[in-house]
C-alpha positions in Angstrom: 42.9 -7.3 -9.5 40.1 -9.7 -10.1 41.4 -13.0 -12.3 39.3 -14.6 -14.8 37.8 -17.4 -12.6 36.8 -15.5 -10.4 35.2 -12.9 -12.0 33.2 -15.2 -13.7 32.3 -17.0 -10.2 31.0 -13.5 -9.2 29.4 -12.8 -12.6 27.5 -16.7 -12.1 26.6 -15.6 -8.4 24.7 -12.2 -8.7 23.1 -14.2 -12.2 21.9 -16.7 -10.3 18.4 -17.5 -9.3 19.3 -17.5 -5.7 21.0 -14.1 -5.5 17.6 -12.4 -7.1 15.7 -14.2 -4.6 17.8 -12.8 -1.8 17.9 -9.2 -3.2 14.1 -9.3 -3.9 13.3 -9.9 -0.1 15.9 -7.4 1.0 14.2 -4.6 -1.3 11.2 -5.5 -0.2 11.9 -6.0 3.5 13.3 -2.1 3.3 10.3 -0.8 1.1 7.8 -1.7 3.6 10.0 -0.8 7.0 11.5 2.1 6.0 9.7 4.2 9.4 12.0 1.3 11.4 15.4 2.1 9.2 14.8 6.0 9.6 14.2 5.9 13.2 17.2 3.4 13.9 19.6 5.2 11.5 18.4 8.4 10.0 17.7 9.5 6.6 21.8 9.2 5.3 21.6 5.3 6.5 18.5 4.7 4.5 19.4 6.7 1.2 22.8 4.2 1.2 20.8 1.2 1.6 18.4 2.3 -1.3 21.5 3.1 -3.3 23.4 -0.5 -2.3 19.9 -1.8 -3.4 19.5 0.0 -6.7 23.0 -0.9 -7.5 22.7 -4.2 -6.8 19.4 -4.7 -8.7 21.5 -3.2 -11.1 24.0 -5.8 -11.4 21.6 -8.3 -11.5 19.7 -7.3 -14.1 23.0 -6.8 -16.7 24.1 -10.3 -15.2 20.6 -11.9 -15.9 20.1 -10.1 -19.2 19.3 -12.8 -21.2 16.9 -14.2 -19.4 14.1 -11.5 -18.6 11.8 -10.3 -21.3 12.6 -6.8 -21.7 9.5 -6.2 -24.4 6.7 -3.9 -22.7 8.4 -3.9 -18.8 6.4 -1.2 -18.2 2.4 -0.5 -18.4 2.1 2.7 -19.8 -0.2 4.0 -17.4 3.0 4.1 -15.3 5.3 5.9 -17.5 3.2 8.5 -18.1 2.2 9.4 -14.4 5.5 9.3 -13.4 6.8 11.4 -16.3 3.9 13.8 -15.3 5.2 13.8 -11.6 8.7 14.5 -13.1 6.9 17.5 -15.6 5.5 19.1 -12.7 8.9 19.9 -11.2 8.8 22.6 -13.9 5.7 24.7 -12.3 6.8 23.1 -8.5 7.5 26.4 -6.2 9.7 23.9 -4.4 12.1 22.6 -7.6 14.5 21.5 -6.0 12.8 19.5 -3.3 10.1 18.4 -6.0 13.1 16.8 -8.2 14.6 15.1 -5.2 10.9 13.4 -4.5 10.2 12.7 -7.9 13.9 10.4 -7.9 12.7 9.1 -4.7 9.5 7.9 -6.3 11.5 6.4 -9.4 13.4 4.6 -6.8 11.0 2.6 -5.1 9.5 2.3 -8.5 12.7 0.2 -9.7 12.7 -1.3 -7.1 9.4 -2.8 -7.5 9.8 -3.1 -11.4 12.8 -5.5 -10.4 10.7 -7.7 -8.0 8.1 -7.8 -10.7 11.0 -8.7 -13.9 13.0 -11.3 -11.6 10.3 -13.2 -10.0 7.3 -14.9 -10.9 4.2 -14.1 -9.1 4.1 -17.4 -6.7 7.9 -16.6 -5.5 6.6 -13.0 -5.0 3.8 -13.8 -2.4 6.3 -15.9 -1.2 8.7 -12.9 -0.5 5.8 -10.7 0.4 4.6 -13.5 2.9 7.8 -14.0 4.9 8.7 -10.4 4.8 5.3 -9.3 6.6 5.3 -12.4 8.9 8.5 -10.9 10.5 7.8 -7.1 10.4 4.5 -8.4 12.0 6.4 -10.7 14.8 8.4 -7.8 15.4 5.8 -4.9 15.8 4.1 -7.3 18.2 7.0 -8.3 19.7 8.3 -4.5 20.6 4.8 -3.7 21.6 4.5 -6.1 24.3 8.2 -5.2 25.4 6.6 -1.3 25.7 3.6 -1.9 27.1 3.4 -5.2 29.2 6.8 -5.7 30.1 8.5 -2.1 30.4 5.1 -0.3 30.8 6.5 2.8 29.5 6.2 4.0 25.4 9.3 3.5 22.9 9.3 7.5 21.7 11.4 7.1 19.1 9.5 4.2 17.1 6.3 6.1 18.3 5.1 3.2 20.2 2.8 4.3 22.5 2.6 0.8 24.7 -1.4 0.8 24.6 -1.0 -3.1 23.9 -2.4 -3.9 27.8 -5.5 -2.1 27.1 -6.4 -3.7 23.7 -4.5 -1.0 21.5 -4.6 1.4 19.3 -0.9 0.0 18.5 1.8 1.1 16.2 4.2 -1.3 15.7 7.5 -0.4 13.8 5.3 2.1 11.5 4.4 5.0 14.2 1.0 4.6 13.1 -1.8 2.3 13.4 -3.4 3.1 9.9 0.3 2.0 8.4 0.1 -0.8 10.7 -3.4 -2.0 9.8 -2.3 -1.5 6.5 0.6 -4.1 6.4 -1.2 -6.5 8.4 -3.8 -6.3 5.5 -1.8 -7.2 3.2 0.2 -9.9 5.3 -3.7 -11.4 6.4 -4.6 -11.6 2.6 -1.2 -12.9 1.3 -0.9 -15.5 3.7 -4.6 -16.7 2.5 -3.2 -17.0 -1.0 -0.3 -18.9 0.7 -2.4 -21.4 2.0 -4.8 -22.2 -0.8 -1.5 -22.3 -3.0 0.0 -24.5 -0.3 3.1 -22.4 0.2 1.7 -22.5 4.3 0.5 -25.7 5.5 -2.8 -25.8 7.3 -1.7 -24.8 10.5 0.8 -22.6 10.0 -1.5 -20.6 7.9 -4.2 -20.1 10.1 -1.9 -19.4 12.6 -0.3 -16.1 10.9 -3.8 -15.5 9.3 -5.0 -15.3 12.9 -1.6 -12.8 14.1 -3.3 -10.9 11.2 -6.6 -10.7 12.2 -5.4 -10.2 16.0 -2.7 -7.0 14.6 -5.4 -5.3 12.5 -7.9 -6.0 15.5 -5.2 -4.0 18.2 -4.6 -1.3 15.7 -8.6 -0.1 15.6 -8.1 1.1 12.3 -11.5 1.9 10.4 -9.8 2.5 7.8 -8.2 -1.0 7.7 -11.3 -2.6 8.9 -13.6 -1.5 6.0 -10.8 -2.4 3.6 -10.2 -5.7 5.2 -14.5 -6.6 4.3 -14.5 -4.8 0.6 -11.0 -7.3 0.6 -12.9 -10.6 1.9 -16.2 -9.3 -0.4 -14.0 -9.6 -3.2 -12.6 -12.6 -2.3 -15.5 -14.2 -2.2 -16.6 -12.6 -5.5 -13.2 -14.0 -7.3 -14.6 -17.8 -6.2 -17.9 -17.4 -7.3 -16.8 -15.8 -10.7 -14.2 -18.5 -10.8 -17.2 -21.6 -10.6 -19.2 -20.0 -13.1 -18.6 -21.2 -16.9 -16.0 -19.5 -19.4 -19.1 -18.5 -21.9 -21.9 -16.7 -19.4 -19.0 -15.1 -16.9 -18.6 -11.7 -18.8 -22.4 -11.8 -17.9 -21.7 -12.2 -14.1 -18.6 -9.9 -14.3 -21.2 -6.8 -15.3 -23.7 -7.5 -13.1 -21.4 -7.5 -9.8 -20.2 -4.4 -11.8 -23.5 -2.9 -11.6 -23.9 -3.9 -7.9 -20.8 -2.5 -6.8 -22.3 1.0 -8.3 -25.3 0.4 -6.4 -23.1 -0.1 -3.0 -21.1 2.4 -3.8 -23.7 5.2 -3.8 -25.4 3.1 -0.8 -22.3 3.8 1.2 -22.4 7.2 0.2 -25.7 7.7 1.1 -25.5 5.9 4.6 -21.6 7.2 5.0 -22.2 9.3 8.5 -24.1 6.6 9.7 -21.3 4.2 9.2 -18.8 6.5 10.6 -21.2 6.6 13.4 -21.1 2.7 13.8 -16.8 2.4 13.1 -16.7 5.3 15.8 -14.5 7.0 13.3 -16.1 10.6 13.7 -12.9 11.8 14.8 -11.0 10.6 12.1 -13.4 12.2 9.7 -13.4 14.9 10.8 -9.5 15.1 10.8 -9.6 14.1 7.3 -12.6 16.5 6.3 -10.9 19.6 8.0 -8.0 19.0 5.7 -9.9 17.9 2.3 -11.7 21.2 3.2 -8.6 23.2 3.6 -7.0 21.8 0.3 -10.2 22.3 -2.1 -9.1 26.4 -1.2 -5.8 26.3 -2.6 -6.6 23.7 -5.5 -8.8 26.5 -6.9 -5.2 28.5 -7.8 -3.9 25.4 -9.9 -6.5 22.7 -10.5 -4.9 21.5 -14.0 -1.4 20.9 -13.1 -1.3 21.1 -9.1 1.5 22.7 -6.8 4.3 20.0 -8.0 5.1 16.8 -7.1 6.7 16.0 -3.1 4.9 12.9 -2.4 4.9 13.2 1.6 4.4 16.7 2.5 7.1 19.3 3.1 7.8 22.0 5.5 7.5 24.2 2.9 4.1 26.7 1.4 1.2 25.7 0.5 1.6 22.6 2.5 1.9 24.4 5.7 -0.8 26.7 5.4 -2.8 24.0 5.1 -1.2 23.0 8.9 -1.9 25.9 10.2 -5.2 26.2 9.2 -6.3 22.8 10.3 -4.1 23.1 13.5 -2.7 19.8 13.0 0.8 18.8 11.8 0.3 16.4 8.4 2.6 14.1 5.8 0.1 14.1 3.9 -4.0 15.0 2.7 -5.2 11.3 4.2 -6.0 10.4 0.9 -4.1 9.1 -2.1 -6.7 10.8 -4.4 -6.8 14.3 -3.1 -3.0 14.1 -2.5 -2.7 13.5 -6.5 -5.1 16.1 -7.1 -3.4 18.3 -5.0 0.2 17.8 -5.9 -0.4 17.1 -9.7 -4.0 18.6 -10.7 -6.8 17.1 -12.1 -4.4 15.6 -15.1 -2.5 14.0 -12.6 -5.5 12.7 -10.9 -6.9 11.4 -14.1 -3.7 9.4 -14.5 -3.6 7.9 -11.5 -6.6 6.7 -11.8 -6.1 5.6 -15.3 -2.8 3.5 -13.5 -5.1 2.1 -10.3 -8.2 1.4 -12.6 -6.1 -0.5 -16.0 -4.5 -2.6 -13.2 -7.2 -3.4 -11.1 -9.2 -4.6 -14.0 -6.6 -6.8 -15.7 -5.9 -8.4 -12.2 -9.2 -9.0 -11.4 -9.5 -10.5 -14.9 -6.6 -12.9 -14.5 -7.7 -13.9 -11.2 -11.2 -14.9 -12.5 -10.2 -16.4 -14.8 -7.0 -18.3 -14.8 -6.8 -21.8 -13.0 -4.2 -20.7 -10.9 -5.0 -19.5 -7.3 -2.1 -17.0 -7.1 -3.4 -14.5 -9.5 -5.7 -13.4 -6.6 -2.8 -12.1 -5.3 -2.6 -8.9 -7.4 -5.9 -8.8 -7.2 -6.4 -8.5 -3.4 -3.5 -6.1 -3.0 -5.2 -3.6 -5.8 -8.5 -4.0 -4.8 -6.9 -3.1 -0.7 -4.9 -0.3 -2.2 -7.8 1.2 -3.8 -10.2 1.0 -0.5 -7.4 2.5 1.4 -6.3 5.1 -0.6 -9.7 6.7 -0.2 -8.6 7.6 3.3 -4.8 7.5 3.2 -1.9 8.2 1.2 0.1 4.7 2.0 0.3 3.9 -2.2 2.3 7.0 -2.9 5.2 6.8 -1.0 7.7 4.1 -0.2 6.7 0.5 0.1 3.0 1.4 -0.9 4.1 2.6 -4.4 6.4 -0.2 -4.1 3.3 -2.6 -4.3 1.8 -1.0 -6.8 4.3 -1.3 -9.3 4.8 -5.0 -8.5 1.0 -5.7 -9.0 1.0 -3.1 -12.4 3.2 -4.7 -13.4 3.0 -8.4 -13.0 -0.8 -7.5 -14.1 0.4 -6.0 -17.7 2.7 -8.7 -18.5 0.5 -11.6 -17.7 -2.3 -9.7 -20.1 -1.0 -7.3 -22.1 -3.1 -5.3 -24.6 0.2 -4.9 -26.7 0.2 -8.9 -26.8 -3.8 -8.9 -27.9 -3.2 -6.2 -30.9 -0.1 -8.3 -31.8 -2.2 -11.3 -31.8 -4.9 -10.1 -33.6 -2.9 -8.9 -36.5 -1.1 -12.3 -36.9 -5.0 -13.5 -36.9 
């Protein structure tokens, strides 16, 4: 039996600032290593620490009531592509696997609506940044253990121990694309650290350059012609950010219209860019199975086969492995995945989710004062380059990301805020 003074010591601990900084880099330390957790303690280990961690954010949010703004949590765009993943369970020929994914997807989800409701957007690229900065120290750190020290791979992680000949590596993620990935978004978080002066000088550069150096070892194109789109943007944000209040929508349309124009450049010249990445094998992987898909999407194109996020052992989803002759988790791109799993509607409102917060981020970041609203800006804009030729934003820590940036993007300019605004005008 729990007396009075101390429940209410418990109730001021999980209430307090503190414990929701805590619980913040725990869920997102497990979000973004959950390849690590499985391989260490299996799929029962990392179901109970999601459900400690849901219960906890839980408790933290009934204990901290008061003090978040519960008006519009959510962007809309959100509730109504996950409510279509959750409708599709109806039409899934795998129900009961497509309602266990869809909770998995609400999962991380909360998880990432939490980070998003109990911090602000500084103490979040201050979570993100020391989160990354270990699962980075550690990938390195387990790669030079496999292949310098020990010489021999680390199966079970899916190290290979290629670090002595200059990579591809792995890390803790099995893959290099998942690895180039992180280190992405540890490179461009630990710039907005520095110019926010969470990272002194040194410091920064330092991690910037384990970055650089991790996404190097990885040879990732994938990563790599997301990392330059990331730094183009970058750049873009400063310039738009010098240029006065009253002539920037100006500027804002024509590097619109530019982006068109390289866009369809890139599209144009694509082969000979994979030519000069040396990604023709990876194309072709990821053709053979875009290929395979467009045959089955003919049979549901509206609605797709049903929601299950990374794919199953189950039909059509091995058919598709069979015919390409390669085993898969997913299509190797968020897009086709969504088109795939939830039909052209779904695809429509994924894109509708992506696009809505990519624009409102890339909004604030041009033009609020403060340097950390490039933050969501940089993660959206590297999400949305690397979804093209993975499927990192729909599962896990990925989704995870998004949600954060969605919704740190609505609150901070919400059209719900504007119309209420306008009618007090």
């Amino acid at each position: 039996m729990i007396d009075a003074g101390t429940g209410s010591a418990l109730r001021e601990f999980v209430g307090s600032a503190r414990f929701a900084q805590a619980l913040s880099m725990a869920a997102i330390g497990t979000a973004l290593s959950t390849h690590l957790i499985r391989s260490l303690i299996g799929w029962p280990g990392l179901l109970a620490m999601l459900a400690l961690l849901i219960a906890l954010c839980a408790v933290s949010l009934v204990a901290r009531w008061r003090a978040v703004e519960w008006y519009g949590i959510l962007p809309l765009t959100i509730l109504v592509f996950v409510g279509w993943c959750a409708a599709s369970v109806l039409w899934s020929n795998t129900t009961t696997l497509s309602a266990i994914r869809v909770a998995y997807l609400i999962t991380f989800g909360v998880i990432g609506v939490y980070v998003a409701l109990m911090r602000d957007t500084i103490q979040i690229v201050r979570a993100f940044g020391g989160v990354v900065r270990v699962l980075l120290g550690v990938s390195l750190a387990l790669e030079v253990v496999s292949g310098i020290l020990l010489d021999v791979p680390i199966a079970f992680l899916g190290i290979e121990g290629d670090i002595a000949s200059l990579g591809p590596i792995q890390g803790i993620y099995g893959s290099r694309n998942m690895l180039g990935f992180i280190a992405l978004i540890g490179l461009l978080t630990f710039i907005v650290e520095w110019r926010t002066k969470l990272l002194n000088r040194g410091r920064a550069i330092g991690w910037i350059t384990v970055a650089a150096l991790t996404i190097l070892l990885t040879g990732s194109p994938t990563t790599w012609i997301a990392l330059a789109v990331s730094l183009v943007a970058l750049a873009a944000i400063y310039g738009l950010r010098r240029v006065d209040a009253a002539t920037r929508w100006r500027w804002q349309i024509a590097l619109l219209a530019a982006s068109v124009v390289a866009l369809v450049t890139v599209w144009v010249l694509r082969l000979r860019i994979i030519e000069l990445l040396d990604a023709r094998a990876d194309f072709d992987v990821r053709l053979d199975v875009w290929r395979e898909a467009s045959r089955y999407l003919a049979l549901n194109p509206l609605q797709g086969w049903g929601w299950v996020g990374a794919w199953p052992d189950a039909a059509p989803y091995l058919w598709l492995e069979f015919a390409t002759g390669r085993q898969h988790v997913s299509a190797l791109s968020a897009y086709v995945d969504v088109y795939f799993q939830i039909g052209v509607i779904g695809l429509l409102l994924f894109a509708a989710l992506l696009g809505v917060a990519l624009v409102r981020a890339w909004l604030l970041a041009t033009g609020r004062r403060s340097v950390v609203y490039l933050w969501p800006a940089l993660m959206l804009v590297a999400i949305t380059v690397t979804s093209f030729a993975e499927s990192f934003v729909l599962l896990e820590g990925g989704w995870m990301l998004l949600v954060v940036c969605a919704v740190k993007s609505a609150r901070d300019m919400s059209w719900r805020d504007a119309l209420a605004a306008a009618r007090v005008g």
